[in-house]
PyMOL Python script that loads the backbone (N, CA, C, O; Angstrom):
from pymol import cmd

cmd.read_pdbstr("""\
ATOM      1  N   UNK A   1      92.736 -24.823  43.757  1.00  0.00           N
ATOM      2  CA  UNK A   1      92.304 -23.454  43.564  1.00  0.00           C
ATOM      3  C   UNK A   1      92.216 -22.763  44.934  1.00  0.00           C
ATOM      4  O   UNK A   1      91.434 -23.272  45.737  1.00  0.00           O
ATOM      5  N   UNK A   2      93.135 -21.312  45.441  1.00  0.00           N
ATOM      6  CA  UNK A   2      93.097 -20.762  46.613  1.00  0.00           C
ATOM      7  C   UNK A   2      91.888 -19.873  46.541  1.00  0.00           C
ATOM      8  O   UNK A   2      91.685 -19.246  45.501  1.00  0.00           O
ATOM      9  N   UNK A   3      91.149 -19.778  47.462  1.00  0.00           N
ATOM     10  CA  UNK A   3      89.774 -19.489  47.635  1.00  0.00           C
ATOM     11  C   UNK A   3      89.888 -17.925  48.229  1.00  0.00           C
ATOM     12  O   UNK A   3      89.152 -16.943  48.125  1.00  0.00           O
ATOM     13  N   UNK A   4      91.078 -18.152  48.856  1.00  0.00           N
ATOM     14  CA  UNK A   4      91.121 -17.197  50.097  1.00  0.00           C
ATOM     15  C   UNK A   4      91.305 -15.989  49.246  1.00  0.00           C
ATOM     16  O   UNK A   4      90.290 -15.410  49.634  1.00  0.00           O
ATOM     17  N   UNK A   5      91.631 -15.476  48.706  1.00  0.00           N
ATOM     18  CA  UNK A   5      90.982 -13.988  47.926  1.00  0.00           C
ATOM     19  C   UNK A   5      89.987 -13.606  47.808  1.00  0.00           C
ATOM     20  O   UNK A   5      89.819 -12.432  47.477  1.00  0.00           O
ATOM     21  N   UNK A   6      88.817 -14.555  48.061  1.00  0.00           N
ATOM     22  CA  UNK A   6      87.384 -13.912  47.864  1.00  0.00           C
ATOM     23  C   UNK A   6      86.873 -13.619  49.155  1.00  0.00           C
ATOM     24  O   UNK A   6      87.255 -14.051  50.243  1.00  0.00           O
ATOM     25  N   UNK A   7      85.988 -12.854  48.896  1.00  0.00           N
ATOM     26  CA  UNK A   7      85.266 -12.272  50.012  1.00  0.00           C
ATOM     27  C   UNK A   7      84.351 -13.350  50.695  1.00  0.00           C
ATOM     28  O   UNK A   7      83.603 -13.939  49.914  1.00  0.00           O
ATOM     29  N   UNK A   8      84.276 -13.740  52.125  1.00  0.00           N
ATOM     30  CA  UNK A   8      83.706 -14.748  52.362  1.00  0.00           C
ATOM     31  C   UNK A   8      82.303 -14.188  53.058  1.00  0.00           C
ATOM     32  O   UNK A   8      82.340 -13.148  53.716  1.00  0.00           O
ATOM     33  N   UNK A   9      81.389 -14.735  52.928  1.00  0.00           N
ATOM     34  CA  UNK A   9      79.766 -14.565  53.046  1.00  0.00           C
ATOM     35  C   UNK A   9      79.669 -13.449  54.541  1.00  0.00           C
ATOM     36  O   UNK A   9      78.988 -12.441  54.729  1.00  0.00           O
ATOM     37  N   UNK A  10      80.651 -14.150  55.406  1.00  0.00           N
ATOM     38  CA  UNK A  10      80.303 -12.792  56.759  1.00  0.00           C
ATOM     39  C   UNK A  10      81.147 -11.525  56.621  1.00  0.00           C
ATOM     40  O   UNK A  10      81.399 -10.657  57.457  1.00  0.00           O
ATOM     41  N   UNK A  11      81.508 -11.648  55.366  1.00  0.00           N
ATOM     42  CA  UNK A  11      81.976 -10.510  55.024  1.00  0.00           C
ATOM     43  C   UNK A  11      80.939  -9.075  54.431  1.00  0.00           C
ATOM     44  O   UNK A  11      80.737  -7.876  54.624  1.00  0.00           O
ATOM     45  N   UNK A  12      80.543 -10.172  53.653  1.00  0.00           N
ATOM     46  CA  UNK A  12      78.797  -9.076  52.908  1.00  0.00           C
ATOM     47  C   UNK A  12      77.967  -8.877  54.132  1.00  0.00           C
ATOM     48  O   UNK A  12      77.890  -9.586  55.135  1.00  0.00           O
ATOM     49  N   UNK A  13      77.360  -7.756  53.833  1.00  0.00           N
ATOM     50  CA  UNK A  13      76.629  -6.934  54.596  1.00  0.00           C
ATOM     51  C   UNK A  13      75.330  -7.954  54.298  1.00  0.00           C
ATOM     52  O   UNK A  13      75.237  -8.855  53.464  1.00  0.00           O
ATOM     53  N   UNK A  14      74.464  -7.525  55.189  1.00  0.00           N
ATOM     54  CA  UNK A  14      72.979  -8.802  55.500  1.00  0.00           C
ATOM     55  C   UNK A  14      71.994  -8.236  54.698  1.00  0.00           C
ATOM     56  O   UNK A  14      71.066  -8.886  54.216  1.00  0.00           O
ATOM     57  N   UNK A  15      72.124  -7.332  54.579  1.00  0.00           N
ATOM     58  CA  UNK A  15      71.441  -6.230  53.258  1.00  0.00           C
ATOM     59  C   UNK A  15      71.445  -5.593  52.421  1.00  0.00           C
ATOM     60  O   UNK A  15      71.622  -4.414  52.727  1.00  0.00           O
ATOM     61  N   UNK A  16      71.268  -5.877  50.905  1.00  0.00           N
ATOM     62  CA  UNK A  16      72.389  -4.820  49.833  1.00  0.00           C
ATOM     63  C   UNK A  16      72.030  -3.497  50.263  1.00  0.00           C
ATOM     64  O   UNK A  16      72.831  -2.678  49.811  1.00  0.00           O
ATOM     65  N   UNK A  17      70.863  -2.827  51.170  1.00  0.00           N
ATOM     66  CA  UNK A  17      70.910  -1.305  51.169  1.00  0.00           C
ATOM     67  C   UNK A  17      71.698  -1.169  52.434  1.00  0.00           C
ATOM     68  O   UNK A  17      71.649  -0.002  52.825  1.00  0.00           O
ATOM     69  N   UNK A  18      72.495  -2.038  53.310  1.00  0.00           N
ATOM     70  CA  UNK A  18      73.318  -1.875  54.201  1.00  0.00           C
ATOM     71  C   UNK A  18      74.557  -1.472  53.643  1.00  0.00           C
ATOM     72  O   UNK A  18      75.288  -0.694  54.255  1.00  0.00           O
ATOM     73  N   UNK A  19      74.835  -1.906  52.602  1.00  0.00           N
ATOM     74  CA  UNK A  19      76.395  -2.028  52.040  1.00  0.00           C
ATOM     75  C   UNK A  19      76.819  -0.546  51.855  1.00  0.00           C
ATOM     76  O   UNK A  19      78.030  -0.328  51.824  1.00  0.00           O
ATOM     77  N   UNK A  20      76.030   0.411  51.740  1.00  0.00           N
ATOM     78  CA  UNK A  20      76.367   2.023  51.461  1.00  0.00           C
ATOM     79  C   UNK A  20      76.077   2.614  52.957  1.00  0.00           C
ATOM     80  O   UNK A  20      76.926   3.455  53.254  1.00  0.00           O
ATOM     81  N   UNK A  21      75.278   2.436  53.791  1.00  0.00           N
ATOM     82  CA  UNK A  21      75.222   2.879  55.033  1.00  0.00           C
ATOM     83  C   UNK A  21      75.989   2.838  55.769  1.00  0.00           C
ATOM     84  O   UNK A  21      76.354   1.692  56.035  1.00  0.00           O
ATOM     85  N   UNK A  22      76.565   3.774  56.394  1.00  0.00           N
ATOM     86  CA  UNK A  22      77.557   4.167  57.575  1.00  0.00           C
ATOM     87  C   UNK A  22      77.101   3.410  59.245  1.00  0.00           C
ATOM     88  O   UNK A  22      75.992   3.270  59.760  1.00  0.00           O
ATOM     89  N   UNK A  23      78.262   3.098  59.665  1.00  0.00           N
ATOM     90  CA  UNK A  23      78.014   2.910  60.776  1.00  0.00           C
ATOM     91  C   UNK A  23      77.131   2.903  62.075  1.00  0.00           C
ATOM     92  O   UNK A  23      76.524   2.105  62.788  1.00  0.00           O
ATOM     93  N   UNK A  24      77.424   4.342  61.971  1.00  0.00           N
ATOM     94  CA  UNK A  24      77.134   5.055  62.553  1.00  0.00           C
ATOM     95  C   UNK A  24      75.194   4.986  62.518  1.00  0.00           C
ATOM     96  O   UNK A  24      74.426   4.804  63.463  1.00  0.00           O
ATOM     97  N   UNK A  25      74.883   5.213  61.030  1.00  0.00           N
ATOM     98  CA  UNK A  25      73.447   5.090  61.198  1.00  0.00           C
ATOM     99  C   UNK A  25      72.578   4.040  61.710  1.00  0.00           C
ATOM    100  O   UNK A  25      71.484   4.082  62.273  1.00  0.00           O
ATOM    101  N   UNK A  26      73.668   2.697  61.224  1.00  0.00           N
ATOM    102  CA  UNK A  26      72.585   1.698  61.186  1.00  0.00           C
ATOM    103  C   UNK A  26      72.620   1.256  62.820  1.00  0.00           C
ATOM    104  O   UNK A  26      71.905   0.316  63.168  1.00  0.00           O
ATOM    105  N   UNK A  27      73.501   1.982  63.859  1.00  0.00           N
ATOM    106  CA  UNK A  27      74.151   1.956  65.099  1.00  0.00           C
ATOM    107  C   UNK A  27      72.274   2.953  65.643  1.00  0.00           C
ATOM    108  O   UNK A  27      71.332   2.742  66.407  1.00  0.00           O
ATOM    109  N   UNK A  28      72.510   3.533  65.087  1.00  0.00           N
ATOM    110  CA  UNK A  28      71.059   4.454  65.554  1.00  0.00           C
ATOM    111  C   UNK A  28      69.458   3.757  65.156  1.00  0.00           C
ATOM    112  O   UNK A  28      68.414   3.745  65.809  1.00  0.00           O
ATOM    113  N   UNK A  29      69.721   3.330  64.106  1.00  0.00           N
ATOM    114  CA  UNK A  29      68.134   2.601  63.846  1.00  0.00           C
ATOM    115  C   UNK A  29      67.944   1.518  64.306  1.00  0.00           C
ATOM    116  O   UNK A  29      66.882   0.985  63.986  1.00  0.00           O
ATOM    117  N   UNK A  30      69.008   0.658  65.357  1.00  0.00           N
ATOM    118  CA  UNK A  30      68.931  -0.542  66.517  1.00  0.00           C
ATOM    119  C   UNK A  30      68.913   0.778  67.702  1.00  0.00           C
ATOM    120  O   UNK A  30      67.908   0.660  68.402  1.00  0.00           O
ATOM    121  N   UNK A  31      69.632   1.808  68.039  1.00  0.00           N
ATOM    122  CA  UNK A  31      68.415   1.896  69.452  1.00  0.00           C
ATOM    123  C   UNK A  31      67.236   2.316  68.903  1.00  0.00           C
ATOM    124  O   UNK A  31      66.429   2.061  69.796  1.00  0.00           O
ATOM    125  N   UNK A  32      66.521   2.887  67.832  1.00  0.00           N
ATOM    126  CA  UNK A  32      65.370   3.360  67.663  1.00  0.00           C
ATOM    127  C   UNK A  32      64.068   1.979  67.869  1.00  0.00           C
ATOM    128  O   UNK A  32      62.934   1.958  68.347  1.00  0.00           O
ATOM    129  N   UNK A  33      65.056   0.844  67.162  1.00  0.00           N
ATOM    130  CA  UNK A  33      64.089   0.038  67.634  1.00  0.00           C
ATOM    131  C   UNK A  33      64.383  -0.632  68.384  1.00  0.00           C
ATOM    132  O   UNK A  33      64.052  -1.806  68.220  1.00  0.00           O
ATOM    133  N   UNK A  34      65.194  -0.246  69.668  1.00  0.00           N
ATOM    134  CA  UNK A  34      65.368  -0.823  70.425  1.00  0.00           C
ATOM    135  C   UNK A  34      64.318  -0.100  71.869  1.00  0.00           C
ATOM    136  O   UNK A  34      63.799  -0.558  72.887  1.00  0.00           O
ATOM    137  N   UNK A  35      64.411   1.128  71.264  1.00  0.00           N
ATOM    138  CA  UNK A  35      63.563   1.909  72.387  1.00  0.00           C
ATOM    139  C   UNK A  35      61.893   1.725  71.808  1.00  0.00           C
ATOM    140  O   UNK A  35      60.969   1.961  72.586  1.00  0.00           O
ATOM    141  N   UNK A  36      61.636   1.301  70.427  1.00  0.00           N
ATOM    142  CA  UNK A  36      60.284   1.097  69.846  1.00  0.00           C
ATOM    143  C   UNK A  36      59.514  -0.006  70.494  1.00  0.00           C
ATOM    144  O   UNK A  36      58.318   0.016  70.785  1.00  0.00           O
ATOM    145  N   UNK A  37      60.731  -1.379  70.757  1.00  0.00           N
ATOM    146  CA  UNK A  37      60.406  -1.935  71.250  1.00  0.00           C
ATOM    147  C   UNK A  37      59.860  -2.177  72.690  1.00  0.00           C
ATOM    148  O   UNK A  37      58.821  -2.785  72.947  1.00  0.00           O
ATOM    149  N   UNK A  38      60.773  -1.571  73.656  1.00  0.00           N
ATOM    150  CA  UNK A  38      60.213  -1.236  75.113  1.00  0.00           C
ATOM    151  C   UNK A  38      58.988  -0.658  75.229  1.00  0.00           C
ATOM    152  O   UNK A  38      58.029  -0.963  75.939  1.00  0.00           O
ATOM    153  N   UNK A  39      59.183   0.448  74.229  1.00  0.00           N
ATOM    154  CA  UNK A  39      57.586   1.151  74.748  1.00  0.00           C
ATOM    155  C   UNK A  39      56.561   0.573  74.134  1.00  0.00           C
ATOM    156  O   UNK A  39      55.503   0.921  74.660  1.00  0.00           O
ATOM    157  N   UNK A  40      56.389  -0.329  73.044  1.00  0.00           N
ATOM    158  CA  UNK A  40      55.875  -1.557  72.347  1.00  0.00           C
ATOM    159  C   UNK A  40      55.330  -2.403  73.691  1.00  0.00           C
ATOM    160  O   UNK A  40      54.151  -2.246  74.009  1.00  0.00           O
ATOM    161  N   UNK A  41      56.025  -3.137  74.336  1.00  0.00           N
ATOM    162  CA  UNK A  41      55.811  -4.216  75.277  1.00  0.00           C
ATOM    163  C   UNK A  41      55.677  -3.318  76.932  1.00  0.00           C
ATOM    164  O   UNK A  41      55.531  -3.948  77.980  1.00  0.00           O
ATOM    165  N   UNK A  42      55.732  -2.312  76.897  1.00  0.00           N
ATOM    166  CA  UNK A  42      55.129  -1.663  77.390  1.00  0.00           C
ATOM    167  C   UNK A  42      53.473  -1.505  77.800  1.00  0.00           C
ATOM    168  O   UNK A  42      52.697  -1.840  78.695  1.00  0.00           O
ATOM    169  N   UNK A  43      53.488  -0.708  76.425  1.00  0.00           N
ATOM    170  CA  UNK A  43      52.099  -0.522  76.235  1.00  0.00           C
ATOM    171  C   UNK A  43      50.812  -1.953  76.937  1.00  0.00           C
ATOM    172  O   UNK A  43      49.900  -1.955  77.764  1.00  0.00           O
ATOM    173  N   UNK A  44      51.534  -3.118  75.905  1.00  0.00           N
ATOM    174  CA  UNK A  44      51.121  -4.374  76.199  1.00  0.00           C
ATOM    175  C   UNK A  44      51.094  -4.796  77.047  1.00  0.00           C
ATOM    176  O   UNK A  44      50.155  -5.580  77.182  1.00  0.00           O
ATOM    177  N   UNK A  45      52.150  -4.615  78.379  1.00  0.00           N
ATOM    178  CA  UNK A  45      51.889  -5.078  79.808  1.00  0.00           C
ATOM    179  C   UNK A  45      50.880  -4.083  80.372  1.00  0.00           C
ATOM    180  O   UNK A  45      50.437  -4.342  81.491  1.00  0.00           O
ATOM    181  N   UNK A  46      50.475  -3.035  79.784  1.00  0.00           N
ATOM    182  CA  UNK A  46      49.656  -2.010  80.908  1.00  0.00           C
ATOM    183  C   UNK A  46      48.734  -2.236  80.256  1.00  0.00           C
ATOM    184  O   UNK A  46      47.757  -1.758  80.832  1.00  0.00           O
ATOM    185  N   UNK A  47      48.306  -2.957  78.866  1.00  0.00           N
ATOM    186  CA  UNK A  47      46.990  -3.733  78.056  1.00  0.00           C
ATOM    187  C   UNK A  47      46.519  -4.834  79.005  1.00  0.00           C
ATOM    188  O   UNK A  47      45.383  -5.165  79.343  1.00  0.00           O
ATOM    189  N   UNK A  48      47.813  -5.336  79.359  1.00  0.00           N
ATOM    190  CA  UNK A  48      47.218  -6.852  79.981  1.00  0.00           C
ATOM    191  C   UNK A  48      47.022  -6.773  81.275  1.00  0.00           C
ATOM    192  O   UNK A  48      46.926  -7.834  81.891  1.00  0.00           O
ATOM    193  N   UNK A  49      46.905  -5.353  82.081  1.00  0.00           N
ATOM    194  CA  UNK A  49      46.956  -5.119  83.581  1.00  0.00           C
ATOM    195  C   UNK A  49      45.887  -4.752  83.948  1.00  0.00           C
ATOM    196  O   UNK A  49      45.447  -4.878  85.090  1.00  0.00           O
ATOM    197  N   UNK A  50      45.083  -4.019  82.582  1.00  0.00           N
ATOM    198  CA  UNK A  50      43.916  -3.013  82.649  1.00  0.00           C
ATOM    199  C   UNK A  50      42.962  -4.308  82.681  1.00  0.00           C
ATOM    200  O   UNK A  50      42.084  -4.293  83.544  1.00  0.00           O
ATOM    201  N   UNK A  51      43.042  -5.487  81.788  1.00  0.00           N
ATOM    202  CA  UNK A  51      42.205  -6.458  81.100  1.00  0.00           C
ATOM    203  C   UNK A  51      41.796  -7.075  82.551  1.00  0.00           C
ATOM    204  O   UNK A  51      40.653  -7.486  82.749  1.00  0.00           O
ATOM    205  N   UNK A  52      43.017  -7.119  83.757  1.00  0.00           N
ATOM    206  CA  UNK A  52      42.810  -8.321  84.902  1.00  0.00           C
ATOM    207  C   UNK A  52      42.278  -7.668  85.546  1.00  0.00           C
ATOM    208  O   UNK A  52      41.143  -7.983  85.905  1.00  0.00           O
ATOM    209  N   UNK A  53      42.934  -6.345  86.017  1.00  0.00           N
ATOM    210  CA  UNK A  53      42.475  -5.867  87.641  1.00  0.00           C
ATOM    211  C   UNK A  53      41.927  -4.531  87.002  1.00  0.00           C
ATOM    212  O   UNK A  53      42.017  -3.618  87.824  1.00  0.00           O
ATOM    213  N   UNK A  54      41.357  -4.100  85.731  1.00  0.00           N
ATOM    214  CA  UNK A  54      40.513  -2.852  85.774  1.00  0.00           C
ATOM    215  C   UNK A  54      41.166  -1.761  85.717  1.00  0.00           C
ATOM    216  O   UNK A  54      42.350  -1.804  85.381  1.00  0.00           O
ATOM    217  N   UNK A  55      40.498  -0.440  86.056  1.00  0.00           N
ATOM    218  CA  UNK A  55      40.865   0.984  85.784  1.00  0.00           C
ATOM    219  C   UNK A  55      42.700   0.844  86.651  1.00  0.00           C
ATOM    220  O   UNK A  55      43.839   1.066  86.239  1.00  0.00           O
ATOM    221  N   UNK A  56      42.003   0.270  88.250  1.00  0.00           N
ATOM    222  CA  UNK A  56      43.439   0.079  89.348  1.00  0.00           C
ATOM    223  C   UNK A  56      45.251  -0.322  88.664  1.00  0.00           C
ATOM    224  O   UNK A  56      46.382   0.164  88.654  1.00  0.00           O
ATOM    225  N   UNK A  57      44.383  -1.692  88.110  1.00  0.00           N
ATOM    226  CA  UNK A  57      45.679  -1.549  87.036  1.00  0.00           C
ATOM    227  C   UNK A  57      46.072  -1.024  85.860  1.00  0.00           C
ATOM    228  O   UNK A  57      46.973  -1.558  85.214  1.00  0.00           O
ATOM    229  N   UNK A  58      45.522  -0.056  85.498  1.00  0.00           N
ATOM    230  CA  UNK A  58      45.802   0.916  84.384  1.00  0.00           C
ATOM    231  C   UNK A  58      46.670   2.312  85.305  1.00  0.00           C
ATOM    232  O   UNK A  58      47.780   2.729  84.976  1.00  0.00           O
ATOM    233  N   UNK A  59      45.896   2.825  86.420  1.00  0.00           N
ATOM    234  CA  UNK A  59      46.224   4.183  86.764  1.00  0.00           C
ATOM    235  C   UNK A  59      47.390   3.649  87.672  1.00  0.00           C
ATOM    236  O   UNK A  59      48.018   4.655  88.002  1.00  0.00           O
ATOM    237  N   UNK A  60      47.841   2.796  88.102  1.00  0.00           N
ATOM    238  CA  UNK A  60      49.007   2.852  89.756  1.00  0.00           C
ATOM    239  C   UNK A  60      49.964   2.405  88.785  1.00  0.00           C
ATOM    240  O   UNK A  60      51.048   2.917  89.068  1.00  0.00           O
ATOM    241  N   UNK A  61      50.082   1.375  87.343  1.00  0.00           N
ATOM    242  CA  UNK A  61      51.061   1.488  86.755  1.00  0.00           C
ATOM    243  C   UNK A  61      51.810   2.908  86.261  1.00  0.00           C
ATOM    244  O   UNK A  61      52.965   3.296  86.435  1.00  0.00           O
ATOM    245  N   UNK A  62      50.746   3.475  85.622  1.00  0.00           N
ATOM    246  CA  UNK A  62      50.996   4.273  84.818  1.00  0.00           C
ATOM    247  C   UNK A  62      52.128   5.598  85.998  1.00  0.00           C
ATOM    248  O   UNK A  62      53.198   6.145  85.731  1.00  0.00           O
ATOM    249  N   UNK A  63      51.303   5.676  87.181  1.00  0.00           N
ATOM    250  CA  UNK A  63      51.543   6.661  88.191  1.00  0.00           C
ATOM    251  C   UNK A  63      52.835   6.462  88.819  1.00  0.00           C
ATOM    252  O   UNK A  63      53.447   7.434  89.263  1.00  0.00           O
ATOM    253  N   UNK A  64      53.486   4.829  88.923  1.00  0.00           N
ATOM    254  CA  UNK A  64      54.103   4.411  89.169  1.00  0.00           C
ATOM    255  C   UNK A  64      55.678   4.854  88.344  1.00  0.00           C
ATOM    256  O   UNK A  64      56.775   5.127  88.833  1.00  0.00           O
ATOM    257  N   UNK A  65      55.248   4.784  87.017  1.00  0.00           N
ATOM    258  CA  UNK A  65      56.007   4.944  86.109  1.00  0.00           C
ATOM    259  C   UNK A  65      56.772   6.139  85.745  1.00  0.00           C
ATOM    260  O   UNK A  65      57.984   6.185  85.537  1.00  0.00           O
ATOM    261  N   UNK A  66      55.798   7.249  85.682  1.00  0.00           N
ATOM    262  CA  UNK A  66      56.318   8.238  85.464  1.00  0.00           C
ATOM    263  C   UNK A  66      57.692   8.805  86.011  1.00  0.00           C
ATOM    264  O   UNK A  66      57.921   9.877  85.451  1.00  0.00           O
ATOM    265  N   UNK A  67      58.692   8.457  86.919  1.00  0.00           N
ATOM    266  CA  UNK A  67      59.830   8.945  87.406  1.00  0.00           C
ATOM    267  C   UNK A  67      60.399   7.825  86.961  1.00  0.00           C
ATOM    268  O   UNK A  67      61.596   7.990  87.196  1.00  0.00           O
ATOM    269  N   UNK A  68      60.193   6.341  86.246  1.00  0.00           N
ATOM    270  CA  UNK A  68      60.864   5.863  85.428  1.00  0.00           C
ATOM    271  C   UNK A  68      60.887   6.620  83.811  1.00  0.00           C
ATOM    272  O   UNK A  68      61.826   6.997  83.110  1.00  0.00           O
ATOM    273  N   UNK A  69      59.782   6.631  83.662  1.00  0.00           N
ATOM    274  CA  UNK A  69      59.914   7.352  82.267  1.00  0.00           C
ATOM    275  C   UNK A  69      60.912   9.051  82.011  1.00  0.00           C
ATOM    276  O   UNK A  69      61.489   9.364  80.969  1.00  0.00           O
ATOM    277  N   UNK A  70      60.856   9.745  83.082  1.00  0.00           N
ATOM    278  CA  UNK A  70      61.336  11.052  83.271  1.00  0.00           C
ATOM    279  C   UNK A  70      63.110  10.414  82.680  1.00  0.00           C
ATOM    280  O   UNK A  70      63.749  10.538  81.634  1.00  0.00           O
ATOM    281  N   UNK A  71      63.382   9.656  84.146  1.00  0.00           N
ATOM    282  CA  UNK A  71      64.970   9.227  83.599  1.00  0.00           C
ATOM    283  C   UNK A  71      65.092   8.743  82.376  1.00  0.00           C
ATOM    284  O   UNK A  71      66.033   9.153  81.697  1.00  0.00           O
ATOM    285  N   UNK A  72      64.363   7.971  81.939  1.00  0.00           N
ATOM    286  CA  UNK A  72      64.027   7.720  80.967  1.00  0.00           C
ATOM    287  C   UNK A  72      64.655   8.731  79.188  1.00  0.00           C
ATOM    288  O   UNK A  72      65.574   8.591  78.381  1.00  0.00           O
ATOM    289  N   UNK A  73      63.336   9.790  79.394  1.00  0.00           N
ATOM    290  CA  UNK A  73      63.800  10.809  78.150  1.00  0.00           C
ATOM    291  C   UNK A  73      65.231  11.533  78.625  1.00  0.00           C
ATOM    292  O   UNK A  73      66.169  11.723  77.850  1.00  0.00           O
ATOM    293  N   UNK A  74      65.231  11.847  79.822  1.00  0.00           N
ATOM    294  CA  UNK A  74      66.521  12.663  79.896  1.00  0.00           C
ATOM    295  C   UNK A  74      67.688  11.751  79.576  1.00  0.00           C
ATOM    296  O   UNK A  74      68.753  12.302  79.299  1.00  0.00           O
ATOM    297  N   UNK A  75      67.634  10.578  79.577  1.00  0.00           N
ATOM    298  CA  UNK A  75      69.193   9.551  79.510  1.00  0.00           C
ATOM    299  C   UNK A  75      68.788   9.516  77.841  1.00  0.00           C
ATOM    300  O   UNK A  75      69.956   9.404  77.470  1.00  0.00           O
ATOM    301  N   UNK A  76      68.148   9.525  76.781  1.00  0.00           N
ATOM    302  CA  UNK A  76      67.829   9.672  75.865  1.00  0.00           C
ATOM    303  C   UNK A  76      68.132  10.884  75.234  1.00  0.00           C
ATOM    304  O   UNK A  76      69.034  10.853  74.397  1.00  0.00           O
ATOM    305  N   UNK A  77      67.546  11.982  75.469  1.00  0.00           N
ATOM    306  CA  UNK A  77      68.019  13.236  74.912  1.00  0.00           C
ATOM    307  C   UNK A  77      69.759  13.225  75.396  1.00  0.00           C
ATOM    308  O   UNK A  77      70.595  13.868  74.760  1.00  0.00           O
ATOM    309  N   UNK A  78      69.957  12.745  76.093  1.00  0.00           N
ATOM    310  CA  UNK A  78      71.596  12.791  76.619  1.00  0.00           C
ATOM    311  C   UNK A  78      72.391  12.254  75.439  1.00  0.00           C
ATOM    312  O   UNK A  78      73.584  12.521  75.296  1.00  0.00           O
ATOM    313  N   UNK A  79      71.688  11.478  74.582  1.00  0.00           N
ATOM    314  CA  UNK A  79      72.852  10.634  73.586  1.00  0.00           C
ATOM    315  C   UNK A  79      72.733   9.108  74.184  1.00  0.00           C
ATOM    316  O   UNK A  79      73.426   8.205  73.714  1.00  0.00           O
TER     317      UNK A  79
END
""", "prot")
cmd.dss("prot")
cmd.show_as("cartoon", "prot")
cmd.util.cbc("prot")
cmd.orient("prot")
């Protein structure tokens, strides 16, 4: 019996509500959580900075950051 006519398993989509979704979208809801995630583990390193060294490591991260974060939204709003 030739098998090879059927659709083989890495062929199906990993999710039946994937199977109607375009490309394109499901291309966008990996950076969404791809950027959810950064600012996720983010947050958490400036949780675990405040916990060691106090207010110091809460404010010089944060101060630090901001001209990372700037490039940041603008390379974002860019596409």
């Amino acid at each position: 019996m030739d098998m090879s006519q059927h659709a083989s398993l890495a062929d199906a989509p990993a999710h039946k509500d994937d199977a109607h979704k375009p490309e394109e979208s499901r291309s966008e809801t990996r950076q969404a959580a791809l950027i959810l995630a950064v600012v996720v583990l983010g947050i958490a390193a400036l949780a675990v900075s405040g916990f060691f060294f106090g207010l110091p490591g809460v404010v010089l991260p944060v101060l630090g950051s901001v001209p990372v974060i700037f490039v940041a939204l603008i390379l974002i709003t860019m596409g």
